[in-house]
RODO-2510 file (C-alpha; in nm, 4 decimals, decimal comma):
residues 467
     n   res          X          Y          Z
     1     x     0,0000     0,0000     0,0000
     2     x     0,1228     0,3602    -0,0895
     3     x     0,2398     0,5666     0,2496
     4     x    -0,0232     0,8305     0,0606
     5     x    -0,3162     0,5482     0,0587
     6     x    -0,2474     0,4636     0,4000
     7     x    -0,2364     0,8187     0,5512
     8     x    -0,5792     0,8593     0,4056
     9     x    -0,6989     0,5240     0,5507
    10     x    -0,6125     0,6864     0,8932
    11     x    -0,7505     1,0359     0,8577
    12     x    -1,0969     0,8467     0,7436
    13     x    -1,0581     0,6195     1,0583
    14     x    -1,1322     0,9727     1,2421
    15     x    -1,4502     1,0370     1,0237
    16     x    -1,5638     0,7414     1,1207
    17     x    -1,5555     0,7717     1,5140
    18     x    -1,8447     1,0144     1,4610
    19     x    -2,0731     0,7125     1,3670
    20     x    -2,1169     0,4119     1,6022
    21     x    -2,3630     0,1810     1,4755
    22     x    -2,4670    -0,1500     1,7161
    23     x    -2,1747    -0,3522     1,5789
    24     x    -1,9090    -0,2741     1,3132
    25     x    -1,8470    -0,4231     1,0117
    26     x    -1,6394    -0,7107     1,1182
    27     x    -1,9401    -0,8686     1,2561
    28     x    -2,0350    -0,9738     0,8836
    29     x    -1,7119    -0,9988     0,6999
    30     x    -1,6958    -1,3186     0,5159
    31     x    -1,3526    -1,4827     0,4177
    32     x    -1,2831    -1,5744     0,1062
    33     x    -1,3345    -1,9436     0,0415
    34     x    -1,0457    -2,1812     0,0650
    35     x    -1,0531    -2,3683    -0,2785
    36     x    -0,8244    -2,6503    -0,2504
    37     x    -0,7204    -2,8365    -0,5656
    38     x    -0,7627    -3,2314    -0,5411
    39     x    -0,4453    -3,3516    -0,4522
    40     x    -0,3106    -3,6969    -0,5347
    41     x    -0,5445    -3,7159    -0,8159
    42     x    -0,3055    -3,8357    -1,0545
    43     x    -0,2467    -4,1327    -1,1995
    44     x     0,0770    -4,2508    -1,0184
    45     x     0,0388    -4,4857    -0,6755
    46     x     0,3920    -4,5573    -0,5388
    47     x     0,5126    -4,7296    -0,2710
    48     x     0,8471    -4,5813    -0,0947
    49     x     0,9372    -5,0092     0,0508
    50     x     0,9002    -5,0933    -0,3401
    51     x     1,2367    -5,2209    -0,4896
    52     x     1,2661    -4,9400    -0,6925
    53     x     1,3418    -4,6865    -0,4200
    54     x     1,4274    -4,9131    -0,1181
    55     x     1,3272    -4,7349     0,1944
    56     x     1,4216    -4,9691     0,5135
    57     x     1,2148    -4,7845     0,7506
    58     x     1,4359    -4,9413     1,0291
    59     x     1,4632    -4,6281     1,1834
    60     x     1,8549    -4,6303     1,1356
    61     x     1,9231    -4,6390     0,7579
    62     x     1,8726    -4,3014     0,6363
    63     x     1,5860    -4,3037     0,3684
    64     x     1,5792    -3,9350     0,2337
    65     x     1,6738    -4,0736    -0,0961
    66     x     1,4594    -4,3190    -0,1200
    67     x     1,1618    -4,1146    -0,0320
    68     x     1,2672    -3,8316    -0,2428
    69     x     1,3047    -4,0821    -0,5371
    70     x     0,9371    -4,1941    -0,4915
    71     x     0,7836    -3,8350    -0,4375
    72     x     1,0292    -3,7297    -0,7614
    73     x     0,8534    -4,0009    -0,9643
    74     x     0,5194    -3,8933    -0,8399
    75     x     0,5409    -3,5576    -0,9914
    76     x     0,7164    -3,6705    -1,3334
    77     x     0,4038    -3,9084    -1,3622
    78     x     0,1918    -3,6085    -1,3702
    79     x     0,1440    -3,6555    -0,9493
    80     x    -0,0770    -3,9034    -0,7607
    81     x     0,0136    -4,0814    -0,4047
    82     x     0,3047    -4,1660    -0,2267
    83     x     0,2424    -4,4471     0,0370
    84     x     0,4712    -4,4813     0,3967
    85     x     0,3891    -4,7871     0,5284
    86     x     0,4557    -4,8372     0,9005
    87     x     0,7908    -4,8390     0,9875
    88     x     1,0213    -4,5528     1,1599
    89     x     1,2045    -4,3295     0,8497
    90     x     1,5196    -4,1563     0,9468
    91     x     1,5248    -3,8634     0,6829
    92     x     1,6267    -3,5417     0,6052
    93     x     1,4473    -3,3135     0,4122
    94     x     1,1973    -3,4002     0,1612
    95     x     1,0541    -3,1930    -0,0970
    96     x     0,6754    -3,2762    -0,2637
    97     x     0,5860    -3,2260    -0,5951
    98     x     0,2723    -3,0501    -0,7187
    99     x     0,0064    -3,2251    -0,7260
   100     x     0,1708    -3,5365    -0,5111
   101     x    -0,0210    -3,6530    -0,1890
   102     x     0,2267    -3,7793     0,0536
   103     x     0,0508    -4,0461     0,2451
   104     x     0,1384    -4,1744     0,6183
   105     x    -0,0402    -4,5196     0,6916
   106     x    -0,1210    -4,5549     1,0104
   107     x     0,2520    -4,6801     1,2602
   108     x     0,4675    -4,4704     0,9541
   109     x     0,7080    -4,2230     1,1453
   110     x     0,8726    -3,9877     0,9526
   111     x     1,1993    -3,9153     1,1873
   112     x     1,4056    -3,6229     1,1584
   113     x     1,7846    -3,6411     1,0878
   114     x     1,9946    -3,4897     1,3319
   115     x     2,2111    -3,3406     1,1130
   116     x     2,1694    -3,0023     0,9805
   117     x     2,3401    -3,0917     0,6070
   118     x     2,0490    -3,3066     0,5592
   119     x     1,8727    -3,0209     0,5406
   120     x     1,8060    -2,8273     0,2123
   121     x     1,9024    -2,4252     0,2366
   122     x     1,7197    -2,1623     0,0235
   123     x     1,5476    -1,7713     0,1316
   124     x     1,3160    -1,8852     0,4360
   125     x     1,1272    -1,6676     0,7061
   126     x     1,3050    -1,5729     1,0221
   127     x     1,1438    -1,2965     1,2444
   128     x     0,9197    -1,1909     0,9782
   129     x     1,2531    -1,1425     0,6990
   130     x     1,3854    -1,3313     0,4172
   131     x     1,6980    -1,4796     0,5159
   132     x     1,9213    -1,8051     0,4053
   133     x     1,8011    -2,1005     0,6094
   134     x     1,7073    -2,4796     0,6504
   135     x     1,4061    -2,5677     0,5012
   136     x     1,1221    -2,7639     0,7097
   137     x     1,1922    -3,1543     0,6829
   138     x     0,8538    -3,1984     0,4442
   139     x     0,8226    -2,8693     0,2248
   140     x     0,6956    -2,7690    -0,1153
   141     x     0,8312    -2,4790    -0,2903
   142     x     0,6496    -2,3057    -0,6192
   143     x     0,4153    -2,5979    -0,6144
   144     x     0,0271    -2,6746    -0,7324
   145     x    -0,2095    -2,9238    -0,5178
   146     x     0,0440    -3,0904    -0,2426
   147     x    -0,1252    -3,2953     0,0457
   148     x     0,0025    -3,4895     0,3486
   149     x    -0,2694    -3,7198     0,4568
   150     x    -0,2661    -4,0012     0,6845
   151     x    -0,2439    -4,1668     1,0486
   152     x     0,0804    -4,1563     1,0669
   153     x     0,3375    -3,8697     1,2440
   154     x     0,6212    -3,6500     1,1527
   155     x     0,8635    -3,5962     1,4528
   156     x     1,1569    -3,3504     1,3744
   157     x     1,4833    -3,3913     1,5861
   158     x     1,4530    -3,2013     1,8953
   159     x     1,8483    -3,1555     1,8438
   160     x     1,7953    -2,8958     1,5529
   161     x     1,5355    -2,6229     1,7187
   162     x     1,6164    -2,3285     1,8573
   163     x     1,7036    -1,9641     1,7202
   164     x     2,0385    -1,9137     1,4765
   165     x     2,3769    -1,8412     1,6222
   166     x     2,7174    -1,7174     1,5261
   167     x     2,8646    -2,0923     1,5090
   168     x     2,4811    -2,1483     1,2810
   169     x     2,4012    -1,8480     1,1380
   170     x     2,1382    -2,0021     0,8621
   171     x     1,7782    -2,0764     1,0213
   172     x     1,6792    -2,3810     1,1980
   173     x     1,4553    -2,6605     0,9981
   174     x     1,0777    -2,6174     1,0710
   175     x     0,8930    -2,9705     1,0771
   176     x     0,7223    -2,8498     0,7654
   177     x     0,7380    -2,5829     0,5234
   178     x     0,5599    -2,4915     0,2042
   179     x     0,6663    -2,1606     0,0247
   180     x     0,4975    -1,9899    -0,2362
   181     x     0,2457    -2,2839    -0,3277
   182     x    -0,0995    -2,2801    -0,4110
   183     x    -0,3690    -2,5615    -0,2464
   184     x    -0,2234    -2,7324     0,0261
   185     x    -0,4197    -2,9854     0,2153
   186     x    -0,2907    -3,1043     0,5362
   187     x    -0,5354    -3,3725     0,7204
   188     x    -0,5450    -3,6765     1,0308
   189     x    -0,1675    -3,6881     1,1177
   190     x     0,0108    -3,6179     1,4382
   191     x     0,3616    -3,4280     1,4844
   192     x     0,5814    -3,3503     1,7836
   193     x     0,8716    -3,1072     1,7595
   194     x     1,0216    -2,8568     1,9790
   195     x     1,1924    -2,5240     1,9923
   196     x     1,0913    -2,4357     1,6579
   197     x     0,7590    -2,4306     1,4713
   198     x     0,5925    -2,7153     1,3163
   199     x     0,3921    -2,5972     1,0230
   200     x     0,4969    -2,2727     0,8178
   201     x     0,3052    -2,2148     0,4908
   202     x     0,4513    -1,8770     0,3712
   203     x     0,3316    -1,6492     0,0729
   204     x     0,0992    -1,9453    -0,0121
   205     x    -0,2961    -1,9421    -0,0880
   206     x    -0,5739    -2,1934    -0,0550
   207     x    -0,4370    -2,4024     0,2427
   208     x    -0,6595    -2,6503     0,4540
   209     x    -0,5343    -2,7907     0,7746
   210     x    -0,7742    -3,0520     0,9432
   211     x    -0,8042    -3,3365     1,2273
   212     x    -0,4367    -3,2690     1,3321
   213     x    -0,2850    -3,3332     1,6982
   214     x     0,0320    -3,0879     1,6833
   215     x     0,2714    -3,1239     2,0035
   216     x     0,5495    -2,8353     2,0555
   217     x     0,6101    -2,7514     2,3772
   218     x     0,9482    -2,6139     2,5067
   219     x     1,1304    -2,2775     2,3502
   220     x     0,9966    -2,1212     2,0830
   221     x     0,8013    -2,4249     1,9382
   222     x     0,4693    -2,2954     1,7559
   223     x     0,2250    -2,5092     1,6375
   224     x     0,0686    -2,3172     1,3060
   225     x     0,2666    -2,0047     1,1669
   226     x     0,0241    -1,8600     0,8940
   227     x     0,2757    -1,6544     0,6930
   228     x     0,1711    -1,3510     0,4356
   229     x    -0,1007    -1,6331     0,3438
   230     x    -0,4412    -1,5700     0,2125
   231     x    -0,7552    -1,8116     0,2052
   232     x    -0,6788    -2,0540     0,5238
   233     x    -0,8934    -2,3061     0,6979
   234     x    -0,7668    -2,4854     1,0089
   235     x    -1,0394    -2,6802     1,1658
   236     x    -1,0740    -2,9222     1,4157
   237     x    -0,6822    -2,9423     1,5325
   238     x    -0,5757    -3,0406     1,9088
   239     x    -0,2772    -2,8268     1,9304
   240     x    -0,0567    -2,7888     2,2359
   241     x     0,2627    -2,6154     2,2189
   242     x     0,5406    -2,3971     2,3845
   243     x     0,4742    -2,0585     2,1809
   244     x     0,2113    -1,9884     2,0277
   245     x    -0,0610    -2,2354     1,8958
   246     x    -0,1399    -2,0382     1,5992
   247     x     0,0614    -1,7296     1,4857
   248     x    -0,0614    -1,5271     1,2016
   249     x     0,1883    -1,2770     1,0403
   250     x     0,3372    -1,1416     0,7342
   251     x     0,6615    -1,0055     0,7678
   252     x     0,8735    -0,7239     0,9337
   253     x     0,9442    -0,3560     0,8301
   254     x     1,0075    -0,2029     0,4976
   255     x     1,0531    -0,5486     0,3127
   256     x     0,7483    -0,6566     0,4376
   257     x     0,5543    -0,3127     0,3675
   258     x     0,6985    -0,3098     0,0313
   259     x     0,6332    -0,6523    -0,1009
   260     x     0,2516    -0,5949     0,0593
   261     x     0,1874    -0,9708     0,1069
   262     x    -0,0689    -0,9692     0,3789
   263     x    -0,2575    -1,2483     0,5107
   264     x    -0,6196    -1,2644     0,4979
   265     x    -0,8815    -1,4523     0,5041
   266     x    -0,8192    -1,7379     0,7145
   267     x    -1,0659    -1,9164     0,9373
   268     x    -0,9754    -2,1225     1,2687
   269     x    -1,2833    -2,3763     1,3902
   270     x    -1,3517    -2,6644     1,6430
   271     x    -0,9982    -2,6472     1,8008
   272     x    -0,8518    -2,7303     2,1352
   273     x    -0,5392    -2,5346     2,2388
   274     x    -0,2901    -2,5171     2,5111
   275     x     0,0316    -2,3175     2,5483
   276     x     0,3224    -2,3088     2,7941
   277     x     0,4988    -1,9960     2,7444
   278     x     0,2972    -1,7167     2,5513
   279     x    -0,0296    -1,6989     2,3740
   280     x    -0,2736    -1,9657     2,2035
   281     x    -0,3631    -1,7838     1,9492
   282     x    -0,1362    -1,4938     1,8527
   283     x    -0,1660    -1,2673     1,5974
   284     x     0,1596    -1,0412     1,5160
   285     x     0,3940    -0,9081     1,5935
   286     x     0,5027    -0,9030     1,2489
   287     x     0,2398    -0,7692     1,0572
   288     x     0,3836    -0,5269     0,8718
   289     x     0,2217    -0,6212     0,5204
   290     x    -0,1008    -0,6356     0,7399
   291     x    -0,3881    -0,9110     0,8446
   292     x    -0,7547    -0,9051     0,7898
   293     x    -1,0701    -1,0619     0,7737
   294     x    -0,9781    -1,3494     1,0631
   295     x    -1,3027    -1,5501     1,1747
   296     x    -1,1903    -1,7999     1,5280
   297     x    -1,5411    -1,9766     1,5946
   298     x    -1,6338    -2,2820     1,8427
   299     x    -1,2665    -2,2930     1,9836
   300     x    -1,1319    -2,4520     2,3196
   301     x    -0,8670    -2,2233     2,5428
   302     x    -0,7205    -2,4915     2,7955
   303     x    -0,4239    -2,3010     2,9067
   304     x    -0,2451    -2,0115     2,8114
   305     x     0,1125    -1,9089     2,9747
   306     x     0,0042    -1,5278     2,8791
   307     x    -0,2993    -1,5166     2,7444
   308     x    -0,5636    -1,6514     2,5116
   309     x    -0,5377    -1,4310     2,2691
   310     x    -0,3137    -1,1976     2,1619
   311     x    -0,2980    -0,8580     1,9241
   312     x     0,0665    -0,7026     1,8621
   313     x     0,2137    -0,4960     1,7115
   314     x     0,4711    -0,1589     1,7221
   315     x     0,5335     0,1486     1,5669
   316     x     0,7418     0,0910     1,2449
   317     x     0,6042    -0,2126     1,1943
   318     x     0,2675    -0,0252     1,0364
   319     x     0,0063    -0,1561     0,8333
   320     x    -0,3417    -0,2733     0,9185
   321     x    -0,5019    -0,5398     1,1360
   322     x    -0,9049    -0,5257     1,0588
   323     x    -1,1890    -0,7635     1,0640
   324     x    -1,1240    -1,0097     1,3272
   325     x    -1,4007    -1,1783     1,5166
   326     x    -1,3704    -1,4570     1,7187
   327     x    -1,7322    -1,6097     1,8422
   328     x    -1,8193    -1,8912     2,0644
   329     x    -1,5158    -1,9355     2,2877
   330     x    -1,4501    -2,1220     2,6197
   331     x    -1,1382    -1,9768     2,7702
   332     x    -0,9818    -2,1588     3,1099
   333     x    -0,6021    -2,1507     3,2119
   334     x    -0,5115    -1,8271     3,1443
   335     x    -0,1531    -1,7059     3,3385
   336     x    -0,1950    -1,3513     3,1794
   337     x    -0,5968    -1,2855     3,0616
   338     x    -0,8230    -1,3852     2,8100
   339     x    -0,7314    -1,0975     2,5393
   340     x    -0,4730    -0,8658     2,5440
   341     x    -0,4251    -0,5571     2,2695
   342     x    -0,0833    -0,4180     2,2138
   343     x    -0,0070    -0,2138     1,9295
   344     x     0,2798    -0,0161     2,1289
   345     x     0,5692    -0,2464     2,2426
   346     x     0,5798    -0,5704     2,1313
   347     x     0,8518    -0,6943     1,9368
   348     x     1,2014    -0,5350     1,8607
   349     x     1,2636    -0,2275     1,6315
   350     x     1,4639    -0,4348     1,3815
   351     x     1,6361    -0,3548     1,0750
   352     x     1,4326    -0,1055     0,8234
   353     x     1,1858    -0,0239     1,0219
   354     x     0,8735     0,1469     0,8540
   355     x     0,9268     0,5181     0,9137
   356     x     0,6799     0,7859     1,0336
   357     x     0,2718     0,8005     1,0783
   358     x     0,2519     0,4970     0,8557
   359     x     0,4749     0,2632     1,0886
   360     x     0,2077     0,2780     1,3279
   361     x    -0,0314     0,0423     1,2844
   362     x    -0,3852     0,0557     1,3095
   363     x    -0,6024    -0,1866     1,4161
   364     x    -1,0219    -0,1529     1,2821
   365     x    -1,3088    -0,3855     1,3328
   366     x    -1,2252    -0,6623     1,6500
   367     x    -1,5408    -0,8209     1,7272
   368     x    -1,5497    -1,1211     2,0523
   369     x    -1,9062    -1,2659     2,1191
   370     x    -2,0172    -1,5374     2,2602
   371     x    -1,6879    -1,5837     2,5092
   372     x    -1,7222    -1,7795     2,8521
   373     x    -1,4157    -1,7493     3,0796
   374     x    -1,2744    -1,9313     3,3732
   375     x    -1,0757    -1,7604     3,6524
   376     x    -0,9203    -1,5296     3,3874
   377     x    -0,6399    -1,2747     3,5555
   378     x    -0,7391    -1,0426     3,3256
   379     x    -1,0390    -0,9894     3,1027
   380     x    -0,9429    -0,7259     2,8346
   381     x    -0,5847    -0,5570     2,8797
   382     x    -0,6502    -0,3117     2,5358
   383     x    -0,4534     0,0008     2,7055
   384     x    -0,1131    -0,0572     2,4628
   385     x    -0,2775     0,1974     2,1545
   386     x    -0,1767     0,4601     1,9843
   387     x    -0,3700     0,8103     2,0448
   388     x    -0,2675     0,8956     1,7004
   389     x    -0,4287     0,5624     1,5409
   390     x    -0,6919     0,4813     1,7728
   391     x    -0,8099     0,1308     1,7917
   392     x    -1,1266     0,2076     1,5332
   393     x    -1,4673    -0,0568     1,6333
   394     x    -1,4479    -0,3053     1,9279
   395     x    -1,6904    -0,5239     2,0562
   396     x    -1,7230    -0,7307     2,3572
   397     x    -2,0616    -0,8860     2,3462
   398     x    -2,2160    -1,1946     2,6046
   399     x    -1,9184    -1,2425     2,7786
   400     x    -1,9705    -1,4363     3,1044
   401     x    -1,7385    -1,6447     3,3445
   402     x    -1,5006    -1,5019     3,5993
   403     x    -1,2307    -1,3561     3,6366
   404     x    -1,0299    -1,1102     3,8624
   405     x    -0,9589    -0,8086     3,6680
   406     x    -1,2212    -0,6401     3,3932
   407     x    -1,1721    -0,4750     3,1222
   408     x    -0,9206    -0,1860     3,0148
   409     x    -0,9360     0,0331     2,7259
   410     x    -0,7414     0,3170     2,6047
   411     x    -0,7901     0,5064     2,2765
   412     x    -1,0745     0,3480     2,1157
   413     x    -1,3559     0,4658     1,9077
   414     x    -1,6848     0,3061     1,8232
   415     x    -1,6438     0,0621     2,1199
   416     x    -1,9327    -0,1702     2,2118
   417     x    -1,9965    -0,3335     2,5469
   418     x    -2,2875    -0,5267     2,5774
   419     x    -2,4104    -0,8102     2,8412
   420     x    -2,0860    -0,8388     2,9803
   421     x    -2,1693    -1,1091     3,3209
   422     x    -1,8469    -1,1697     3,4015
   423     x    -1,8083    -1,2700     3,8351
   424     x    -1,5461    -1,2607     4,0640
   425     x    -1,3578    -0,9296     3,9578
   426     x    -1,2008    -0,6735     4,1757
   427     x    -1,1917    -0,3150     4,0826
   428     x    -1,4044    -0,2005     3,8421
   429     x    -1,5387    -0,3988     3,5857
   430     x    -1,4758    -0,1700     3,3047
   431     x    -1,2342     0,1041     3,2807
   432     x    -1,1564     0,3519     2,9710
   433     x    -0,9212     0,6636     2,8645
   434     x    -1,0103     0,8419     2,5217
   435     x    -1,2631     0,5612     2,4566
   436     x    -1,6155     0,6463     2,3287
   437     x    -1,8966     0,4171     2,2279
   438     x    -2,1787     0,2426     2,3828
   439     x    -2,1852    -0,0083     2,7147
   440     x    -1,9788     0,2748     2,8635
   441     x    -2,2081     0,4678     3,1555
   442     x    -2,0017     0,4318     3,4496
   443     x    -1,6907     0,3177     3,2986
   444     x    -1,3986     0,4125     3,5782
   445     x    -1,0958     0,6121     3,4898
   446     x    -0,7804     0,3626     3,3251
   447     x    -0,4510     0,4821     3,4439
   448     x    -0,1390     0,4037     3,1834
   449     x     0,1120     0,3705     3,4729
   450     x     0,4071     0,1737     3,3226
   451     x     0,2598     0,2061     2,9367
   452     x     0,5249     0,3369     2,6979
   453     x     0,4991     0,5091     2,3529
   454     x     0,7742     0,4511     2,1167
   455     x     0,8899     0,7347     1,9251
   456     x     0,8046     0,7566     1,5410
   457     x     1,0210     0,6039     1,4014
   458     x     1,2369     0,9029     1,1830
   459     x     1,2421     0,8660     0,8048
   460     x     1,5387     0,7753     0,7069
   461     x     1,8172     0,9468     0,4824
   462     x     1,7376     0,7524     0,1436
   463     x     1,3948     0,5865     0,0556
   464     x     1,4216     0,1915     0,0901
   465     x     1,4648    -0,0285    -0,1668
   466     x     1,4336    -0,4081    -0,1727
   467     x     1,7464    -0,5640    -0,1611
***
């Protein structure tokens, strides 16, 4: 988006605080609908145990050739489905072919190698930037209708998370990894990895994710990292992990901002989550090529080391976060609160950083209905916003439960509270600064003791250019 287009954006957000209908716009925003293409609807059926390739699956023999042979074949044969019988498969990484469905019977184990030259290197995400990396140990790149179906599970070698160092400067392997691909369909498998995420579609469209139990706990271990992707379903999933459950982002600073690919449309259903060290769901803090139109509906919160949910984001990371709404929700666990809203402070600066009004982003349009909480800390912590980009429609709507704390709002227009039931609270159960909108008669006074506002971030001496 032009800095022009979005400076406009912001001056209209203004216009708009002078109407406050019942609930904004985000209540009926429909996504976009996922259209998968069949995968493994080609002719070719292949077994990886058939002479031909030779996998052992004797969990000791390294197979990464022979399952790259099979899934190589597949796509030359115009695609199809790769069978893994049971057996344990000591690989490295594995690359599918469009239109291949990799398929893991039920007792196949797909075991990391615990060696990092086993492990492809090309431009990966790190931190929301393009940078030389591992890829994931299953990944797609540039491809057309890839699935991974199956009872079976994909463990990556616990030896090989973590961040990148001065001894290993390139990124860490994700468990799995598919890059600039269109229709991926990932359905009935398990995985366990840790201290790095397990499934990272980036700058892809048309993904489903379904009936998968995802287990990460332990460093920064995230479950789902939705990545500058558009058109997303992830439904029914039982995912419990050390960061976040699901992260949705896409990308950090002027790279991001100038390449412009957001995610969008992407809608989370019938899940169970749990986390041990931050949020379940999490959505930021690299949004700098923005997200909208997010629907989270009929979900399970069963622990959260912060909270629930969480909004982030920082000046100079700028763009917009609009049309989320997240609707039938039970919500237990919670270290931090149920929702938290921090557009301020999260995150690190970081290199090229966007400059000026339009690094600060601007969130529009966060609707939660429907939400029943247990023994939250916190209800709402929304005080982390910028006076200068208010947060622009918010609506908290039959919320019951208890908790200890209520709700805290600063700079907000066209805010809606309404049958809000919530037990067990001390203080007052709503408090506001520069907030208007309805459900607010007898709101107390917030206080933004210990709330910091970045500087702008300057503009710098020459305009940015990819690179």
């Amino acid at each position: 988006m032009e800095r022009r287009t979005f400076l406009a954006r912001s001056a209209q957000a203004a216009v708009g605080a002078a109407m406050l209908p019942e609930l904004v716009r985000a209540s009926a925003v429909k996504a976009a609908p996922v259209v998968v293409p069949v995968t493994g609807a080609g002719p070719a059926r292949l077994n990886v145990r058939d002479a031909m390739f030779g996998a052992t699956g004797d969990g000791v023999t390294k197979d990464t050739v022979a399952l790259q042979a099979a899934l190589d074949r597949c796509g030359v044969l115009g695609g199809g489905e790769v069978l893994v019988p049971a057996g344990n498969y000591l690989t490295g990484s594995i690359q599918i072919r469009s239109n291949t469905t990799l398929r893991l019977a039920e007792g196949a184990v797909l075991m990391g190698s615990p060696d990092f030259d086993d492990y492809a290197v090309t431009q990966v995400r790190w931190e929301g930037r393009w940078i030389s990396g591992h890829i994931g140990l299953v990944y797609a790149i540039d491809a057309t209708g890839v699935g991974v179906m199956g009872a079976g599970k994909i463990a990556g070698n616990d030896a090989l998370g973590g961040r990148p160092t001065k001894d290993k400067p390139l990124r860490h392997p994700a468990l799995m990894e598919f890059l600039r691909c269109e229709g991926v369909h990932l359905q009935g498998f398990s995985t366990s990895y840790h201290q790095m995420w397990s499934i990272h579609p980036t700058a892809s469209r048309n993904i489903l994710i379904e009936d998968l139990t995802i287990r990460s706990t332990g460093g920064n271990g995230d479950g789902i990292d939705i990545d500058s992707c558009k058109q997303v379903v992830i439904r029914r999933c039982d995912i419990s992990t050390g960061d976040d459950c699901i992260s949705l982002k896409s990308g950090r600073g002027e790279e991001a901002y100038t390449q412009a690919m957001g995610t969008e449309d992407v809608t989370i259903s019938d899940c169970t989550f749990a986390d041990a060290i931050f949020a379940c769901i999490g959505i930021g803090s690299e949004n700098s090529a923005g997200t909208k139109r997010v629907r989270v509906e009929r979900c399970k919160f069963t622990g959260a080391r912060s909270h629930a949910i969480y909004i982030k984001s920082r000046p100079g990371r700028g763009a917009l976060l609009e049309d989320f709404t997240f609707e039938d929700i039970d919500a237990s666990g919670m270290q931090g609160g149920f929702l938290r809203i921090n557009l301020l402070n999260s995150g690190l600066l970081g290199e090229d950083p966007v400059p000026g009004l339009a690094g600060i982003p601007q969130g529009r349009n966060f609707v939660f209905r429907n939400v029943r909480v247990t023994d939250a800390p916190v209800l709402v912590h929304a005080l982390e916003i910028s006076a200068e980009k208010p947060l622009d429609g918010l609506v908290l709507e039959n919320i019951s439960g208890t908790c200890k704390k209520g709700i805290e709002i600063a700079n907000a227009v066209r805010v809606v509270i309404k049958n809000v039931t919530v037990t067990g609270f001390e203080g007052p159960k709503v408090a506001i600064l520069n907030v208007t909108g309805k459900g607010l008669e007898g709101a107390a006074a917030a206080a933004l003791a210990g709330v910091k506002t970045p500087d702008p971030v300057p503009e710098p001496a020459e305009p940015y250019k990819l690179r």
